[in-house]
N, CA, C and O atoms as a DFTB+ gen file, in Angstrom:
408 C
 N C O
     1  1       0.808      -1.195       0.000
     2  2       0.000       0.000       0.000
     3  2       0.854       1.264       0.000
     4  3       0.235       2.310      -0.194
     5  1       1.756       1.319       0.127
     6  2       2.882       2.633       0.537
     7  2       3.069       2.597      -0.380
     8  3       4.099       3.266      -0.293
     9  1       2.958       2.247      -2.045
    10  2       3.184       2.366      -3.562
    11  2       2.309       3.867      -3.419
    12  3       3.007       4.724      -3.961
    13  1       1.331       4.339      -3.008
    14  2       0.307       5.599      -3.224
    15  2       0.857       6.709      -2.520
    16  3       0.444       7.868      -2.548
    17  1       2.026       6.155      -1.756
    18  2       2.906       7.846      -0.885
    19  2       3.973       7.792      -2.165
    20  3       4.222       6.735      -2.744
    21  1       4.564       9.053      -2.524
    22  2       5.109       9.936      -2.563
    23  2       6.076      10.648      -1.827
    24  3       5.310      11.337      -1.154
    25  1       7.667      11.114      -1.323
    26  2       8.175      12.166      -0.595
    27  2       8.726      13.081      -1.528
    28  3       9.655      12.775      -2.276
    29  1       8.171      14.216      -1.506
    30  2       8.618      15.238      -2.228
    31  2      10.032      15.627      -2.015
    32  3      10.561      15.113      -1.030
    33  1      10.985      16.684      -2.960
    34  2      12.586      16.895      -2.025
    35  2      12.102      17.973      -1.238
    36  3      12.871      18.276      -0.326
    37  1      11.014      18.674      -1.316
    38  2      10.599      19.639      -0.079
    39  2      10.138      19.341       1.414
    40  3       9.858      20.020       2.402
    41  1      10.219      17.526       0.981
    42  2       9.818      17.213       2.674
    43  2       8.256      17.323       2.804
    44  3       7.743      17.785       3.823
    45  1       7.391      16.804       1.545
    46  2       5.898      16.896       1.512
    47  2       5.343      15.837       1.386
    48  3       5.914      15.366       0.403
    49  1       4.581      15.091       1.720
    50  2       3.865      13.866       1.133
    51  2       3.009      13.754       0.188
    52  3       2.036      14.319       0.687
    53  1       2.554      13.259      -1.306
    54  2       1.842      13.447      -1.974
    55  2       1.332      11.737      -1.762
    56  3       2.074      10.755      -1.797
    57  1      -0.284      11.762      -1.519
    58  2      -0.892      10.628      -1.852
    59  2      -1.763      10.525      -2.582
    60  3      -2.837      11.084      -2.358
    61  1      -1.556       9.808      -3.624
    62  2      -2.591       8.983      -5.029
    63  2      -3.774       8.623      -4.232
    64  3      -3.570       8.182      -3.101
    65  1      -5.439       8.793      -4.816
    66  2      -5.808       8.112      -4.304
    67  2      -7.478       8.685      -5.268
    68  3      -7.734       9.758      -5.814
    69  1      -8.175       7.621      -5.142
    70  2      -9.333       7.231      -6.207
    71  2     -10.448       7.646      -5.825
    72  3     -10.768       6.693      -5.114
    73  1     -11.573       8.595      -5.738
    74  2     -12.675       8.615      -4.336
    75  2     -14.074       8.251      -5.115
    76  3     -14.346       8.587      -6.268
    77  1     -14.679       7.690      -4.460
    78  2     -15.987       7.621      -4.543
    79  2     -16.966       8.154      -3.813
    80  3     -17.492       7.695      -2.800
    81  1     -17.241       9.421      -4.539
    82  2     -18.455      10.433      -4.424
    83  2     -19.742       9.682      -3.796
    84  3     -19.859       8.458      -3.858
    85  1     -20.585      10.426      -3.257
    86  2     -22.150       9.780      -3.066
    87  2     -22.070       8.857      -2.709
    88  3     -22.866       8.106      -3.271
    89  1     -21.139       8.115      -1.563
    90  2     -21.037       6.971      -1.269
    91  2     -22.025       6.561       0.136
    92  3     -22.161       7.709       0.560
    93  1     -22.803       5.685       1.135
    94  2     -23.392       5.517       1.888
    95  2     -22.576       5.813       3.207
    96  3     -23.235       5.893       4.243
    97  1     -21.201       5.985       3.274
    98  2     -20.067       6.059       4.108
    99  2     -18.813       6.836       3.815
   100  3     -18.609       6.870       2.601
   101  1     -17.875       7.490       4.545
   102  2     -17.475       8.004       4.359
   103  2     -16.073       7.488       4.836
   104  3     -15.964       7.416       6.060
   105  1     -14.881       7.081       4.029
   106  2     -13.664       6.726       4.536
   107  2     -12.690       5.767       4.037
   108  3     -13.196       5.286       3.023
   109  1     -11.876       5.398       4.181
   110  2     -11.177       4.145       3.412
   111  2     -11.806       3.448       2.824
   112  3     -12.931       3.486       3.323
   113  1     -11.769       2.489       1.653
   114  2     -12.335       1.551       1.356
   115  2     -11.310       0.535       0.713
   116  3     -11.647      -0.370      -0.051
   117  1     -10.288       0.743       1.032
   118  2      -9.300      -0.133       0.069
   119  2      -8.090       0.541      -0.689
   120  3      -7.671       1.696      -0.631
   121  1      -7.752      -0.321      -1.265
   122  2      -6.466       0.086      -2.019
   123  2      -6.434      -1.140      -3.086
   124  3      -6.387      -2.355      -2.896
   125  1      -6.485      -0.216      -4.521
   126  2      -6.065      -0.876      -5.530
   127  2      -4.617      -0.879      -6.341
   128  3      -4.061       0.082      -6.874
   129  1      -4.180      -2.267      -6.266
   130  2      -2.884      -2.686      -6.110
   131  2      -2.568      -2.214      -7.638
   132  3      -1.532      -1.569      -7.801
   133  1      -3.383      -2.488      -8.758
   134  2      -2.978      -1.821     -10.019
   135  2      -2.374      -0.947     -10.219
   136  3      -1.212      -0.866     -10.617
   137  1      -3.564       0.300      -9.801
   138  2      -3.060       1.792     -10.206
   139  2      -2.548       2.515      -9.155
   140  3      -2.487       3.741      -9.253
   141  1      -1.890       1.531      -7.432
   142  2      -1.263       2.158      -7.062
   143  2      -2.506       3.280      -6.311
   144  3      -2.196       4.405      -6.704
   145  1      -3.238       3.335      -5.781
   146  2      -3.877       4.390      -5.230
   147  2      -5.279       3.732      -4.107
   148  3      -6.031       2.759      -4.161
   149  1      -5.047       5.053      -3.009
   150  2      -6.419       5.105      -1.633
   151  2      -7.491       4.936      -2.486
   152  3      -7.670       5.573      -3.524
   153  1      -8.372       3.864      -1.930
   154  2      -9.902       4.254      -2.610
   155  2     -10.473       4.339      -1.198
   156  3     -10.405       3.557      -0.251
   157  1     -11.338       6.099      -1.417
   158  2     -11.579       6.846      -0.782
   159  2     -12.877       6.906      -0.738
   160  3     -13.303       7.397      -1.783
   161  1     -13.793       6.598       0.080
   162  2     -15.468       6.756      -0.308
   163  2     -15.940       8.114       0.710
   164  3     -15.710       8.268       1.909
   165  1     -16.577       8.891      -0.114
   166  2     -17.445      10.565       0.636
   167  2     -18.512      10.481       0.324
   168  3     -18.768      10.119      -0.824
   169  1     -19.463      10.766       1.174
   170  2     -20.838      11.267       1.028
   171  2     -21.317      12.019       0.462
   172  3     -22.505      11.979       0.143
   173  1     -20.523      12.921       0.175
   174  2     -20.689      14.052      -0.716
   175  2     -20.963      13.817      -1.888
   176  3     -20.283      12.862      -2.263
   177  1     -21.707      14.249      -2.784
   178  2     -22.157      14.176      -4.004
   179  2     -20.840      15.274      -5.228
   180  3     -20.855      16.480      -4.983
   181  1     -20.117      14.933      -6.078
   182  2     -19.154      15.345      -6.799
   183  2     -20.008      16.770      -7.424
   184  3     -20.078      16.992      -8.633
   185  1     -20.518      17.508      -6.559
   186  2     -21.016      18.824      -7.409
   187  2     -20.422      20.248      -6.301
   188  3     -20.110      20.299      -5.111
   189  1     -20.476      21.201      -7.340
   190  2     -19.811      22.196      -6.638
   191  2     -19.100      22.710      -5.691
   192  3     -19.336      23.635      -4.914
   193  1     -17.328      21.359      -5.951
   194  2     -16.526      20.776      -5.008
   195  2     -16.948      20.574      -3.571
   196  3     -16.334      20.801      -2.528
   197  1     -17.896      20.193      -3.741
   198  2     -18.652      19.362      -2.202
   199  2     -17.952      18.251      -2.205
   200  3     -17.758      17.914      -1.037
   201  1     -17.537      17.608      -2.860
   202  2     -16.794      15.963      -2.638
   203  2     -15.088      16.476      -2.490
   204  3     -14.561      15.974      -1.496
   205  1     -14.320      17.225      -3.170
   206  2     -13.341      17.788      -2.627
   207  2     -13.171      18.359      -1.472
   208  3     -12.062      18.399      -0.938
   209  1     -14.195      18.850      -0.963
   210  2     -13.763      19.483       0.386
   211  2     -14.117      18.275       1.079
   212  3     -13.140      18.048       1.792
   213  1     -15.122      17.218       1.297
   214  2     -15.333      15.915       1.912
   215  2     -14.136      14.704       1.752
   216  3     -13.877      13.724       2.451
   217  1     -13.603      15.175       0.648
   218  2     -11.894      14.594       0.836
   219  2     -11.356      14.999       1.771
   220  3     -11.084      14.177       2.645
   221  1     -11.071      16.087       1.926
   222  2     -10.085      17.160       2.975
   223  2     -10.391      16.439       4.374
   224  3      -9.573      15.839       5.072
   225  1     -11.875      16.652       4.644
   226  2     -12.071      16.610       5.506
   227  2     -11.475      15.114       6.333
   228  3     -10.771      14.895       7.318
   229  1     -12.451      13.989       4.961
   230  2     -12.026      12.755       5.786
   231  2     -10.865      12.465       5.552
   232  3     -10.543      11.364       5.999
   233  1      -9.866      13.172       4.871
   234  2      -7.899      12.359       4.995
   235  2      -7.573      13.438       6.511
   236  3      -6.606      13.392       7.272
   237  1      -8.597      14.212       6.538
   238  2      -7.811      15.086       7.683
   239  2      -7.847      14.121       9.433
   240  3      -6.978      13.932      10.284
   241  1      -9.552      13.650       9.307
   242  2      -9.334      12.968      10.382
   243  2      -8.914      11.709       9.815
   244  3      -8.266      11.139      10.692
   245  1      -8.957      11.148       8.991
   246  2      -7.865       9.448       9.022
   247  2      -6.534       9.827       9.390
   248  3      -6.012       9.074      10.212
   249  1      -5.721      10.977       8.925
   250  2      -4.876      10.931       9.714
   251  2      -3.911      11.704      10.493
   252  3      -2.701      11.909      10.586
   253  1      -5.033      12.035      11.007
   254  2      -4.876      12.912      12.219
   255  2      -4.214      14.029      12.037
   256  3      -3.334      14.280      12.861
   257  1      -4.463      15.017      10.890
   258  2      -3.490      15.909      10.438
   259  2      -4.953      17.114      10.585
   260  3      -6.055      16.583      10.727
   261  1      -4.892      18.658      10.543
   262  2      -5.172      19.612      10.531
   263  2      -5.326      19.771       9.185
   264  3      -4.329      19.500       8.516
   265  1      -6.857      20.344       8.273
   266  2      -7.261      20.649       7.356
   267  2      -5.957      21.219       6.587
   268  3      -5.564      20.717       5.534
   269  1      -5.285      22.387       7.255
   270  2      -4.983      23.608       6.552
   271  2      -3.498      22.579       5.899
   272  3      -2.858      23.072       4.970
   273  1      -3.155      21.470       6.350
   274  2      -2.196      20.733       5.741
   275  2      -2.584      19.911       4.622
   276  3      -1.611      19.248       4.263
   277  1      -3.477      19.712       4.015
   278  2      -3.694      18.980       3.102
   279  2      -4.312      20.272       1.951
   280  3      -4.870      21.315       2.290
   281  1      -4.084      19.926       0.886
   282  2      -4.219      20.327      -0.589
   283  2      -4.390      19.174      -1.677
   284  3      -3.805      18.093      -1.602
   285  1      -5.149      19.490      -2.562
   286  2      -5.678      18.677      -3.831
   287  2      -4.765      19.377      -4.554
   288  3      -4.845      20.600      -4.664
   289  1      -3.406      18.355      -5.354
   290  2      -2.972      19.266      -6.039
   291  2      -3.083      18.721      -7.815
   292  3      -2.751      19.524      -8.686
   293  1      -3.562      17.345      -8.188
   294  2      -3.848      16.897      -9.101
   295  2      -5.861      16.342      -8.872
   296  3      -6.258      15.745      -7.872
   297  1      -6.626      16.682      -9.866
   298  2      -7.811      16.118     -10.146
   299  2      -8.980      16.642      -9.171
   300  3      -9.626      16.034      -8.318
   301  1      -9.021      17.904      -9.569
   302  2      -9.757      18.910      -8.941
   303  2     -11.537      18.209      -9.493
   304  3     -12.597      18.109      -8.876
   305  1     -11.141      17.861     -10.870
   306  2     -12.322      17.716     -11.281
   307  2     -12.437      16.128     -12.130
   308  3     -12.795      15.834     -13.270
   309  1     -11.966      15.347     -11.002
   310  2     -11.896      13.879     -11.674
   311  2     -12.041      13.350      -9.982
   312  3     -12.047      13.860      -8.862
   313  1     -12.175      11.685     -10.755
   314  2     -12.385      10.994      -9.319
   315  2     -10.527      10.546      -8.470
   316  3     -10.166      10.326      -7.314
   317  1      -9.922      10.591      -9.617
   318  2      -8.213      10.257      -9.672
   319  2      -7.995      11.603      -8.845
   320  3      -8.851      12.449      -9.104
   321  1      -7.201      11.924      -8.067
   322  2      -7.069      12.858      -7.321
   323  2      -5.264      12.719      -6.442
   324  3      -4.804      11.649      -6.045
   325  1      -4.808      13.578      -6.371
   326  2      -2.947      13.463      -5.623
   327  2      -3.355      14.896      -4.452
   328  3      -3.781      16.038      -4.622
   329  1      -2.990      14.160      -3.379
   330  2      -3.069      15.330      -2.363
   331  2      -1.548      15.480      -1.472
   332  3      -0.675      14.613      -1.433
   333  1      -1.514      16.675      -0.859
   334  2      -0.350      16.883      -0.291
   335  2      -0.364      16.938       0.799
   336  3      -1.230      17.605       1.364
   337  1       0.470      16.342       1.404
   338  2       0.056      16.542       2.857
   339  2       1.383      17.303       3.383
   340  3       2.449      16.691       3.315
   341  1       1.354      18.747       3.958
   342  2       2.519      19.028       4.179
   343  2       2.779      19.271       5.950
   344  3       1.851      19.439       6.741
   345  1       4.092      19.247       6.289
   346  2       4.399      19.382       7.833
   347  2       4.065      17.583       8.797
   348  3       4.084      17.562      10.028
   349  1       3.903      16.799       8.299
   350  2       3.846      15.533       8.413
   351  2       4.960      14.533       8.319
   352  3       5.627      14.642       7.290
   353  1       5.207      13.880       8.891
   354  2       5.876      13.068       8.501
   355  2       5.300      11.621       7.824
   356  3       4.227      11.062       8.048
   357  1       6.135      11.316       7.135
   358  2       5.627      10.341       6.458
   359  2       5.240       8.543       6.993
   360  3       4.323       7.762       6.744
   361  1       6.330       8.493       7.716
   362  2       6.474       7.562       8.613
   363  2       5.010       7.332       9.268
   364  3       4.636       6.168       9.131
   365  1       4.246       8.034       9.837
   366  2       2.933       8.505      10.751
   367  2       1.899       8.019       9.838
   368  3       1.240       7.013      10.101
   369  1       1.698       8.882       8.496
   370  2       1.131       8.889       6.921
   371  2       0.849       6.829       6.944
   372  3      -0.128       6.105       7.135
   373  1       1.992       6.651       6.704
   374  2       1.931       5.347       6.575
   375  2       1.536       4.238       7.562
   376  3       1.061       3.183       7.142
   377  1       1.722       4.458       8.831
   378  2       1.574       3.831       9.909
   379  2      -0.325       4.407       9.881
   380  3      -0.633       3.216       9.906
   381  1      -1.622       5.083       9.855
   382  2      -2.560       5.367      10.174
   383  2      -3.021       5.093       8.784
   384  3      -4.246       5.146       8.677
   385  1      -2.354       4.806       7.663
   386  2      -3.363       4.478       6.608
   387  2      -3.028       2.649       6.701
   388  3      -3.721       1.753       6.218
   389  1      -1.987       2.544       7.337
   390  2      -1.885       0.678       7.718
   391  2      -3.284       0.305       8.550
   392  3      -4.071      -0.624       8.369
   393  1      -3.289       1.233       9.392
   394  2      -4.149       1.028      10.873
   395  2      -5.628       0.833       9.874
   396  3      -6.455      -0.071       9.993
   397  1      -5.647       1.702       9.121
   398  2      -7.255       2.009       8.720
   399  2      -8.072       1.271       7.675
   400  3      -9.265       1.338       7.380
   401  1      -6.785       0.347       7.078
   402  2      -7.074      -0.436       5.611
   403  2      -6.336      -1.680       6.399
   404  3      -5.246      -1.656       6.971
   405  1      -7.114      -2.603       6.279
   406  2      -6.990      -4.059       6.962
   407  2      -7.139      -4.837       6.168
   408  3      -7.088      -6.032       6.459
């Protein structure tokens, strides 16, 4: 699963990861070993970045990081999506997305 982190040379984490909009739940759902990426399920319906900010929200509490650290910086307007997680360590990143995907 650590194929979907990223370390930037700025010391940033970028994670790959797939979401499914309008979902009944909101949170991990897996990891597909193919393309390398989180599949991410939000409640949010994919309209007028309501499902982007319901990203934010739920990578913020999976892992345990503060909103203002995470950014969408690929697939603003796709379900494929790369976020950044900055001031984190990565080590942590990886250890709470182990914990959360079983």
């Amino acid at each position: 699963m650590e194929e979907c982190l990223q370390l930037t040379l700025s010391g940033e984490v970028l994670i790959n990861i797939q979401v499914n909009p309008g979902s009944n739940k909101s949170g991990p759902i897996g990891y597909d070993q193919w393309t390398k990426r989180l599949k991410l399920a939000v409640r949010a319906k994919a309209e007028g970045g309501k499902a982007n900010n319901a990203v934010i929200y739920t990578l913020s509490e999976l892992l345990k990081v503060p909103k203002r650290d995470l950014d969408i910086v690929t697939g603003h307007k796709s379900r494929t999506k790369q976020i950044k997680v900055s001031n984190q360590d990565i080590q942590l990143i990886k250890k709470a997305l182990k914990y959360s995907i079983k």
